[in-house]
C-alpha positions, 0 to 999 in steps of 0.5 A, spaced: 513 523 470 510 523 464 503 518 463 507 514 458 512 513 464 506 512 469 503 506 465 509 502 465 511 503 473 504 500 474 504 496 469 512 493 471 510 494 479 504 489 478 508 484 475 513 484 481 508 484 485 506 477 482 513 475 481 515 477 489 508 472 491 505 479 494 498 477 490 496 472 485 491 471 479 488 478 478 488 480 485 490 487 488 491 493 484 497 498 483 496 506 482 500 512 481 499 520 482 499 522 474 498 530 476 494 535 481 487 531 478 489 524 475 492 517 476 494 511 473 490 505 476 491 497 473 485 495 470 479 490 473 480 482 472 486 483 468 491 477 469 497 481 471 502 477 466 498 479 460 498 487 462 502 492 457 502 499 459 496 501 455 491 497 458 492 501 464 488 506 466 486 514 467 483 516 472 480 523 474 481 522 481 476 528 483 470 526 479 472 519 479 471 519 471 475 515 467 478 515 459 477 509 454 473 502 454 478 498 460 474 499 467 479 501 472 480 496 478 474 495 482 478 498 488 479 505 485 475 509 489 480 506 496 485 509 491 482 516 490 481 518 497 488 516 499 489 521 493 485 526 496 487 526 503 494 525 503 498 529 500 505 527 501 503 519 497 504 519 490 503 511 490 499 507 492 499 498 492 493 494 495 494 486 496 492 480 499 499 478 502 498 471 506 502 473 512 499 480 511 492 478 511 493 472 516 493 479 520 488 481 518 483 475 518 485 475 526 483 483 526 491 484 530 494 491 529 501 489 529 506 493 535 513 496 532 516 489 533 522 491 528 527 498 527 525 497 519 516 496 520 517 502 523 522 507 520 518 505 513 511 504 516 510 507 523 509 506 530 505 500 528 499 497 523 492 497 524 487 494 521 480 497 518 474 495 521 471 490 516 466 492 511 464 489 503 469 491 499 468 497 494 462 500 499 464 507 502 465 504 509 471 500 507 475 506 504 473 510 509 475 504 515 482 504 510 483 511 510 483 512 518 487 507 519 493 509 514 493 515 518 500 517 520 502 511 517 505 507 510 502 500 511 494 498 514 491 492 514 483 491 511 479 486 516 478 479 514 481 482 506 488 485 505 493 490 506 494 498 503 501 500 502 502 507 500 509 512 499 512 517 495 514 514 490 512 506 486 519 504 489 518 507 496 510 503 496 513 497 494 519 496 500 513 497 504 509 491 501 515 487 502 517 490 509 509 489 512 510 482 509 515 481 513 513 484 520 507 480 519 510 474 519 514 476 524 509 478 529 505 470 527 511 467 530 513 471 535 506 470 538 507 462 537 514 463 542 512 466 547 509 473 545 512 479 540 516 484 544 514 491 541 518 497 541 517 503 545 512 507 542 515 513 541 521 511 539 518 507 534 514 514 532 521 518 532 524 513 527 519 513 522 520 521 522 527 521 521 526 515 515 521 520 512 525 527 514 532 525 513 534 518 512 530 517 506 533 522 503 540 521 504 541 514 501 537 518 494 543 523 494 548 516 495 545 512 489 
């Protein structure tokens, strides 16, 4: 993918978050892996429907060092390390999803309760400890929580997303959503029933290995 590429897929990405209900106003922030040392990141306070792919930003995501006037999003540094530790992710979305963060807010991990939460994001979603955002302490809570997973909510805060590409990434937000509000509910009749946990683990690895794959060769 070339930077020009990069910019409009984050660009476009935040503005379907918008539209998808997934954030509101200048909340969360998008990111993309340009190369070995780089990333693409939405700007800090920019309203998502006035963003052209010019005021996204380039980040260096070893240094921290970005180019231009236009700050990146003050949540970069979660971004950077996820680029950092996990190879296999190319994308990454933080939002503040209401079904997500109600999660979050009450500190509840979700089980495997649904055959797609956990083919795309794992055999369950945990939640980070709570810390002030931006500090090391909520990146490094983040990071251990995403940690053979796609999805991990932030305490009292939000939700991280990764994957291997800006699509990937977004199925997940959409799906995290989705778990989240079935688990709220199915907790109000009578308690979620979760899936066995290993067999949760095995879906997630043939999403990754296999099917994954398969349906790319069928578009």
């Amino acid at each position: 993918m070339t930077e020009k590429e990069a910019r409009i897929a984050v660009r476009d990405a935040g503005k379907k978050l918008l539209k998808e209900g997934l954030v509101a106003r200048t909340w969360g922030n998008v990111s993309i892996r340009l190369s070995e040392t780089e990333m693409i990141i939405t700007p800090s306070g920019r309203p998502y429907e006035e963003l052209l792919p010019e005021d996204m930003v380039r980040v260096n995501y070893l240094t921290h060092q970005y180019e231009g006037k236009v700050k990146p999003s003050s949540e970069y540094k979660l971004h950077t390390e996820i680029y950092k530790t996990r190879k296999d992710v190319n994308s990454v979305i933080h939002t503040h999803q209401m079904n997500a963060s109600t999660v979050a807010a009450a500190r509840r991990e979700i089980p495997p309760i649904l055959d797609d939460q956990a083919q795309l994001l794992g055999p369950s979603v945990r939640v980070a400890p709570y810390a002030l955002p931006n500090t090391k302490k909520i990146v490094k809570g983040s990071i251990k929580a995403l940690k053979g997973r796609n999805a991990a909510l932030m305490a009292n805060h939000g939700a991280v997303c990764v994957g291997r590409d800006m699509d990937e990434v977004f199925v997940c937000c959409q799906v995290l959503e989705k778990a989240a509000k079935a688990f709220i509910e199915g907790e109000f009749l009578g308690g979620a029933k979760p899936i066995n946990k290993f067999e949760a683990w095995i879906m997630h690895k043939y999403y990754l290995k296999k099917y994954s794959k398969e349906a790319k060769k069928n578009k």
